[in-house]
Structure formats: C-alpha cells, structure tokens
C-alpha positions as CSV (number, residue, x, y, z in Angstrom):
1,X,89.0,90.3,125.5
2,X,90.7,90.7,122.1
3,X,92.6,88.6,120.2
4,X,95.9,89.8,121.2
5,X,97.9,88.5,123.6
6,X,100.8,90.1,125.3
7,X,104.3,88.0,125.7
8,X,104.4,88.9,129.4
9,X,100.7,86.9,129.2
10,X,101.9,84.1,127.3
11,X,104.6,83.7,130.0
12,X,102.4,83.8,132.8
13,X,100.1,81.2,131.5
14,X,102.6,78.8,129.6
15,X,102.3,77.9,126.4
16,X,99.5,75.5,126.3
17,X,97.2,77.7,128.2
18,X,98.1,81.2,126.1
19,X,97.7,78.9,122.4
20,X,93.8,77.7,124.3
21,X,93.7,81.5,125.2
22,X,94.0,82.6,121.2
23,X,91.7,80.0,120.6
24,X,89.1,80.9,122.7
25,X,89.1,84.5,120.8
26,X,88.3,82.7,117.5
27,X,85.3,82.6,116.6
28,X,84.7,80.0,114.3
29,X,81.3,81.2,112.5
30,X,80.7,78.7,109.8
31,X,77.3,79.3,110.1
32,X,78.0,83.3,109.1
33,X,80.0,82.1,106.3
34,X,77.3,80.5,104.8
35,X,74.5,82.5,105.3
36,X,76.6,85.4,104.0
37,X,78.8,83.4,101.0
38,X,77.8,85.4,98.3
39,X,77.9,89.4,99.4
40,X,81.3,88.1,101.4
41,X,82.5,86.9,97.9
42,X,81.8,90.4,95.8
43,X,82.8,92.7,98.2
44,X,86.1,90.3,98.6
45,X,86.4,90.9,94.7
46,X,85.9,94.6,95.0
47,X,89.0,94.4,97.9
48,X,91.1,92.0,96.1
49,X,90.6,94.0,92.8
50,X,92.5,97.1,94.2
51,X,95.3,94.8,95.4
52,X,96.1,93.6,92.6
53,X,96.3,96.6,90.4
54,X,98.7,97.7,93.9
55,X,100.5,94.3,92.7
56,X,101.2,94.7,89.1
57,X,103.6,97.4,90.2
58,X,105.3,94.8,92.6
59,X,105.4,92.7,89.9
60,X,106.7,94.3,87.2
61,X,110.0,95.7,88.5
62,X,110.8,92.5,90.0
63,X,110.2,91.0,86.5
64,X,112.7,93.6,85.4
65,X,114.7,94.5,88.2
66,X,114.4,91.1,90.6
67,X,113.8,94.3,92.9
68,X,111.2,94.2,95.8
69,X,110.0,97.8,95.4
70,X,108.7,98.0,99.4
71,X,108.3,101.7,98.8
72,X,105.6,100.8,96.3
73,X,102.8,101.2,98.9
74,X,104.3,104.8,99.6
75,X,103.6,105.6,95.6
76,X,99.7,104.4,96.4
77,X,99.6,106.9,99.0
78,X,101.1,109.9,97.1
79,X,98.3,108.2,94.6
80,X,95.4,109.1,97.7
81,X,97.2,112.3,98.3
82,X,97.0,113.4,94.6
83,X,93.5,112.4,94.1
84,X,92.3,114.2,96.8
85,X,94.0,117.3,95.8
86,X,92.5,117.4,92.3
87,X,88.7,117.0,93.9
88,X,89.9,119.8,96.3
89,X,90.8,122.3,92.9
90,X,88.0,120.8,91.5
91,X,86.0,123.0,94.2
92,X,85.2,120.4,96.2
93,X,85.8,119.8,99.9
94,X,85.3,117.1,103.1
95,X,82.2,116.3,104.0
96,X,80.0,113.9,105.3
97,X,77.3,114.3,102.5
98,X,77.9,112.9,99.1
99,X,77.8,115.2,96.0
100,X,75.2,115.2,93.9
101,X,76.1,116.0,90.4
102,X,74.5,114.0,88.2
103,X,76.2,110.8,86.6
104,X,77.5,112.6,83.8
105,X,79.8,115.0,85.8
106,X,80.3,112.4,88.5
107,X,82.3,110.4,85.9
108,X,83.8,113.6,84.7
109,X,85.1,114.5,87.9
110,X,86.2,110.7,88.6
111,X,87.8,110.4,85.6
112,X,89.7,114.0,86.4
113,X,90.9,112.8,90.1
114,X,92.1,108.9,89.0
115,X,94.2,111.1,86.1
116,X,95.9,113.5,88.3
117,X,96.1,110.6,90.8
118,X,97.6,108.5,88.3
119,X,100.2,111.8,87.4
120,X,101.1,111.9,90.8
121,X,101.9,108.4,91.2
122,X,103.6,107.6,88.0
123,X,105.7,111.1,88.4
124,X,107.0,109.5,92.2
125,X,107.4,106.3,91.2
126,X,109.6,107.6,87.7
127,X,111.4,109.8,91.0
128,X,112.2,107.2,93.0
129,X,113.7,105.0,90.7
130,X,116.1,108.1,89.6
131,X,116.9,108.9,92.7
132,X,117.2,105.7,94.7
133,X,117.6,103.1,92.6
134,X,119.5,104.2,89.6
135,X,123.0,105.3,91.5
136,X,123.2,101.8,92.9
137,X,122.3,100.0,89.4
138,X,125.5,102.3,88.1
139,X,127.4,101.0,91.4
140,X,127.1,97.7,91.0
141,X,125.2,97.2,94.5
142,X,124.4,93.9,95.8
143,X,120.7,93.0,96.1
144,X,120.6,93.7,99.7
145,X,121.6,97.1,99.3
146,X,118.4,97.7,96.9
147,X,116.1,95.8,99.4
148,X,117.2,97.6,102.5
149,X,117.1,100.9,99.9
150,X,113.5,100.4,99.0
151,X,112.3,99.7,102.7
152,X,114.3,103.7,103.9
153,X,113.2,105.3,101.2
154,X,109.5,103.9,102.4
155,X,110.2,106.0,105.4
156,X,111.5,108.9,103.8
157,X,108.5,109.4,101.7
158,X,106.2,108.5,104.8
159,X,107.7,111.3,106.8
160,X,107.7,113.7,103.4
161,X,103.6,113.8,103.6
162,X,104.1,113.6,107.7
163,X,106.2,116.5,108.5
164,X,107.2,118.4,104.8
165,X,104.0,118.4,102.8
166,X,102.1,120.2,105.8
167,X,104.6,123.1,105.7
168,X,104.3,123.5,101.8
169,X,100.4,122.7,102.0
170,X,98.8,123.5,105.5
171,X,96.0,121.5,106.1
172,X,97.5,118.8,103.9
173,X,99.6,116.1,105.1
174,X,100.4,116.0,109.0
175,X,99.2,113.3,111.9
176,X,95.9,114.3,111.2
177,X,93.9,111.8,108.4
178,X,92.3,113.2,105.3
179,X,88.5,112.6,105.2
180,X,87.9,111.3,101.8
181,X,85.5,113.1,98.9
182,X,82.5,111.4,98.3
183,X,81.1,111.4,95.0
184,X,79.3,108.3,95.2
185,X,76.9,106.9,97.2
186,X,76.4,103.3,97.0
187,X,74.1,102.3,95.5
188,X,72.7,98.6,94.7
189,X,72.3,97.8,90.9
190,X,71.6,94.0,91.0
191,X,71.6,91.2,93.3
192,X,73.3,87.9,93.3
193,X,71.6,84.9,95.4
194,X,70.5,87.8,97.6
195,X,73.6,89.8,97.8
196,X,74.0,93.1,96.9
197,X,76.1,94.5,93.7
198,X,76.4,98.4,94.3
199,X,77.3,100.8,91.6
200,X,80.6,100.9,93.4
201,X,81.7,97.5,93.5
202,X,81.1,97.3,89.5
203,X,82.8,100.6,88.6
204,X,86.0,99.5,91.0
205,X,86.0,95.5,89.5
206,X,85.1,96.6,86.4
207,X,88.1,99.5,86.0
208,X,90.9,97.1,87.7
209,X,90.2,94.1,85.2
210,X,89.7,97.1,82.1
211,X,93.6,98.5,83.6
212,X,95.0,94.6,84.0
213,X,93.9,93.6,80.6
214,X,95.4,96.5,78.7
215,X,99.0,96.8,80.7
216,X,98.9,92.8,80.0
217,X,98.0,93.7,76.4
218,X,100.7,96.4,76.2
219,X,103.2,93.8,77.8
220,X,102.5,90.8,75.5
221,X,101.5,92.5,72.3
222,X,103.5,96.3,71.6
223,X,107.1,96.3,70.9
224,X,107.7,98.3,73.9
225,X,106.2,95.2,75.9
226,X,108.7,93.3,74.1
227,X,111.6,95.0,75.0
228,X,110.2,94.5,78.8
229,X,110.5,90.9,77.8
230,X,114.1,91.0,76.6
231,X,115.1,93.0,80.2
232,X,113.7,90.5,82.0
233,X,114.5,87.8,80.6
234,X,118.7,88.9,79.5
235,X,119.3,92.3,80.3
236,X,122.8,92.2,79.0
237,X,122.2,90.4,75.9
238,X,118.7,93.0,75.7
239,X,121.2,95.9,75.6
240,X,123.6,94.1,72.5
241,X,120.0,94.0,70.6
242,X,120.3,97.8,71.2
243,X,117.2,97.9,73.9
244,X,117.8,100.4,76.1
245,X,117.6,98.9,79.6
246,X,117.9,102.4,81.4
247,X,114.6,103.6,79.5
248,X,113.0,100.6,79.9
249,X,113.5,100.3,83.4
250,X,111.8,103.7,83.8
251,X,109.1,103.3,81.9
252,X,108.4,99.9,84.2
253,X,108.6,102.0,87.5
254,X,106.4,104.7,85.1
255,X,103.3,102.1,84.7
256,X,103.6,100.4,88.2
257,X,103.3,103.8,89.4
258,X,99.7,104.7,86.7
259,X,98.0,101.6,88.4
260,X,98.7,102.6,91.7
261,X,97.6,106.2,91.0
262,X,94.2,104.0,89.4
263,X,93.9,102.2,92.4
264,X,93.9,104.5,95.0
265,X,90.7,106.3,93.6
266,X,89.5,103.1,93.8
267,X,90.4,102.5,97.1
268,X,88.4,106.2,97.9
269,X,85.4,104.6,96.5
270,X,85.4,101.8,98.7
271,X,87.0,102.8,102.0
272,X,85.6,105.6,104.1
273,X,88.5,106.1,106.0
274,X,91.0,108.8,106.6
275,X,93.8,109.7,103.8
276,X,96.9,109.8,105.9
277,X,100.5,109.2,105.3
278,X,101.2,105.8,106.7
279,X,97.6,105.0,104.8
280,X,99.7,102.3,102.3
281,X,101.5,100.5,104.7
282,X,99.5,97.4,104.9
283,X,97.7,97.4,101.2
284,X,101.1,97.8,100.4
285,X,102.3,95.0,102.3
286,X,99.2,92.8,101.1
287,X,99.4,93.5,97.4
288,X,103.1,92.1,97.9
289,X,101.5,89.1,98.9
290,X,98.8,89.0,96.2
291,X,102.3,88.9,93.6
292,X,103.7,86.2,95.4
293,X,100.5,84.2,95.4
294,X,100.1,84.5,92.0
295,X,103.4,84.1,91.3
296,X,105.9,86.6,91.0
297,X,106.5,88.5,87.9
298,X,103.4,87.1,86.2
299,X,100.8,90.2,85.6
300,X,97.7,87.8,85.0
301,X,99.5,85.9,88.5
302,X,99.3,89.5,89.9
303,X,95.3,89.7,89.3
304,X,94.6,86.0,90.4
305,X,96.5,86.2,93.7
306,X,94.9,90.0,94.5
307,X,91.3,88.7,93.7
308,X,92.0,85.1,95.5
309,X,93.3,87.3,98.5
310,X,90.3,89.7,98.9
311,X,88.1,86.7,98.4
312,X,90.1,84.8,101.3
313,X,90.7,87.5,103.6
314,X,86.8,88.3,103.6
315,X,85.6,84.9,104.3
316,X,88.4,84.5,107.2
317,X,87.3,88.0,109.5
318,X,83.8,86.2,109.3
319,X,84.6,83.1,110.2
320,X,87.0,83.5,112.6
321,X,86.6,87.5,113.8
322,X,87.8,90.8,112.2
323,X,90.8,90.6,114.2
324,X,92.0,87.9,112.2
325,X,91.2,89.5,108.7
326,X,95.2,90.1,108.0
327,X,96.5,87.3,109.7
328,X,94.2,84.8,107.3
329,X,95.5,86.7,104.2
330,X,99.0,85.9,105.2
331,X,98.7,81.9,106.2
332,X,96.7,81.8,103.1
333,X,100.3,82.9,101.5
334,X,101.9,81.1,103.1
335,X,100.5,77.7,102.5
336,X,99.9,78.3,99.0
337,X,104.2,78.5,99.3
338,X,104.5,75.5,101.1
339,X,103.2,73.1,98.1
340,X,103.6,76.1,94.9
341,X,106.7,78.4,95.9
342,X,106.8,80.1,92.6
343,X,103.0,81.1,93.5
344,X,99.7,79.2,91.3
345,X,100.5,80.7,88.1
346,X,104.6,80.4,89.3
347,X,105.3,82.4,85.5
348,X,108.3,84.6,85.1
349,X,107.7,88.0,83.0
350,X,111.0,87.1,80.9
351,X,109.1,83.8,79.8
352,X,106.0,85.7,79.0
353,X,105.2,84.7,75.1
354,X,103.0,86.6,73.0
C-alpha cells in the first residue's frame, strides 16, 4: 500500500481512521538515519547544491522585479535540452555505457556542454523577459498579472519542447524522455565516517559554490552589481542617478538564466533520468522554496536554503519513506515561515552592502 490515499478513501474511513491510515505508511526509520547520517548528508549537499544555483535565478528578479519568475524552472529545462544537444554535435550519442575519454577531454567536453547549456538558458531567459514581461512593465500591470503571466508562459514553453521542437528537431523534444550522456562514471575519491565522496558529488558542490561566490562577488563588488542594488532597492530614484533599469533588468533575467544553464549539467551528472519537457517542474518548484527558506532576494540566503533543503529532504525519504521525500522539503518550508517569514537569512538584495 502506498502512501497516497484517495478522497473517496478518506471518506469511507472518516477522518481519524484515513490520518492512522497515512500513518501507518510512514515509516519512521531512525535507525536508517543514523546508520546512514553521513553519505545521506553529501549526497543531500550534492541535491541541494543544484537547487540553489536553480534559486539564485528565483531570487534575483524578485530582488529586482518583486516578480516570482514560475517559468524559471522551464529556463532549467531548455538548460537540459541545450546541453544535451551540444554532446550530441559533439559526436556523442545515448547510451548506457559511459565514455571513456580521458580526464582531460572529459572536462573539455563538460566544460563545452555547461557553455552552450548556459547559452541556451541565458538566451530564453533574456527572451522571456522581452517578450512576457517587458509589455506589461510598460503597461503598468498589477502584480497579479505578472504572476499569472509567469505561470502561462511556463506552459507555453512546456508545450514548445512537447509538440514544436519535435517538428523542428525529430527525435528531440516530444513525450518521449531524453536519456542523458554519460561522461562520468562515479567514482569514489575519499570517504567521510565511511561514506562515500565520488568524483561527481565534488565536481557538482564544488562548481555550484565556485558559480554562487562569483555572481555574489559580481553583485556586491562591480559597479554593475551596484546598479542591481540601486533597482532593487529605488528603481525610480535608480533611473534619476541615470541607471538604466530596462538594461539592468535584462541583464538580471541574463545571469538567473547562466546558472540555470550551469545547473542543469549538473543535474546530468547526478540524475540518470530521462531529459523531457516537463523535467523542471518540480526542481523548479523546489528551488522556489530553497529562496524562500533562505530568504528571498538574499543570494548567500539562496545557497543556504538550497543546501539546507537537499540536506532535509534526504534525511526525511529515509526516515519516513521515499514517498515522502517532497512532502518533507515543503513542511520544512513551511515551519521555518511560521517563526522566520522573511526566511533565516530574511535579507533583501536592495539592502545588500558591499
């Protein structure tokens, strides 16, 4: 029996008797937890990592915008999409064997795929907001009208890959999932307390904090950072000092759109699953949580709250089944709220000093 439970169920049983149903699917191994602590912690690193680069794009254009870009997780998956593409010109194709070509070239071609990744991303993302959101900014549209915006043209791009891209590209696209390249097999470098540390994990923690620290660096230290600042914090007042807020709001959609293109190479690396066009739907969903955790608007919030919330998630599908994996990441937001609601960090990017 699984851990759903259908209304008609709940009916049938009553209320006490459907809640001691739910309950009885838990299963409550604290024993699992701590025999497995340690490799539940990294690989909940490696996870939460990859949200949080997803979140520094949530982040930043509600810094700028006070805009919750839903269609952010549809820029990660033209980010999967465009990374796959560049292995495939590469010369490389599915497979269930993993490439051997030496670490040198391995890099090479990594380094290749997370660019034109990156391209594709940061091109859609730059789209998006000239398409979608711009018009209403001239318009004057209320807030709603950007939220309920952001959340169709989710769809539209979901159903772009679904039924357009096929047509342009056969074999790309469509119902049918994308197997992803592998170019690296797993492989364990060191241990901690007797868990494993693969090549994998380091290269996808190591590339997410490298990506945070410079965007935070570029926010808090470049006088186009500064200028992000001013938007965020008085755009009208930003535009007197002669900032312009049209330029700077595209470049914000520009770099949201680079780390999502970064993360979903990453995201290749450690998931073996299909590439497919609803594939960003629920990282999406969860990197929006990771930014609220850590406090909206806060970058170095953004990286706490993705990192806490791969951490969390991992220990809950262990202690209480897998089932439950994205329900714990989400009570985990939501009590954090209940006592913080401005997140831990609770730091707005227009109060960001150098």
């Amino acid at each position: 029996m699984t851990a759903t439970l259908a209304v008609s169920d709940a009916v049938t049983l009553g209320v006490p008797d459907a809640v001691t149903l739910y309950a009885s699917n838990i299963d409550f191994n604290i024993e699992g937890l701590a025999k497995s602590f340690w490799q539940l912690t990294i690989d909940g690193l490696s996870y939460g990592a990859i949200y949080a680069l997803v979140a520094i794009g949530y982040t930043l254009v509600y810094g700028v915008l006070r805009l919750i870009n839903f269609a952010h997780s549809e820029i990660f998956m033209l980010g999967l999409f465009g990374q796959y593409v560049a292995l495939m010109l590469l010369g490389f194709a599915p497979s269930g064997n993993v490439y051997n070509e030496g670490v040198a070239m391995t890099v090479v071609y990594l380094g290749l795929a997370m660019l034109f990744g990156m391209a594709v991303s940061g091109t859609a993302a730059v789209g998006l907001e000239r398409v979608a959101y711009r018009p209403l900014r001239r318009r004057g549209a209320k807030p709603l009208v950007f939220l309920i915006t952001a959340i169709g043209m989710s769809f539209v791009i979901q159903e772009f890959v679904h039924y357009v891209l096929p047509k342009i590209w056969p074999g790309l696209g469509g119902t049918n999932a994308q197997q992803p390249i592998k170019l690296v097999q797993p492989v364990e470098v060191f241990s901690i307390r007797g868990a494993s540390v693969t090549n994998v994990t380091i290269v996808i923690i190591v590339a997410a904090l490298l990506l945070t620290a410079l965007t935070d660096m570029l926010i808090n230290r470049t006088k186009f950072g500064r200028g992000i600042r001013a938007v965020a914090q008085d755009p009208d007042t930003a535009t007197l000092m002669g900032i312009s807020r049209e330029r700077i709001i595209m470049l914000t959609f520009l770099i949201g759109g680079l780390l999502a293109g970064a993360a979903a190479l990453l995201y290749s690396l450690k998931i073996p699953s299909g590439i497919i066009y609803n594939g960003g739907f629920i990282l999406g969903i969860k990197a929006f949580a990771a930014a609220v955790l850590g406090g909206i608007g806060n970058l170095r919030g953004a990286l706490l709250g993705g990192l806490l919330l791969g951490v969390i998630e991992n220990y809950g599908q262990v202690v209480f089944g897998t089932e439950w994996r994205d329900v714990v990441a989400f009570v985990l937001l939501v009590l954090v709220l209940m006592f913080r609601p401005t997140g831990i960090l609770g730091e707005s990017l227009g109060r960001v000093r150098v």
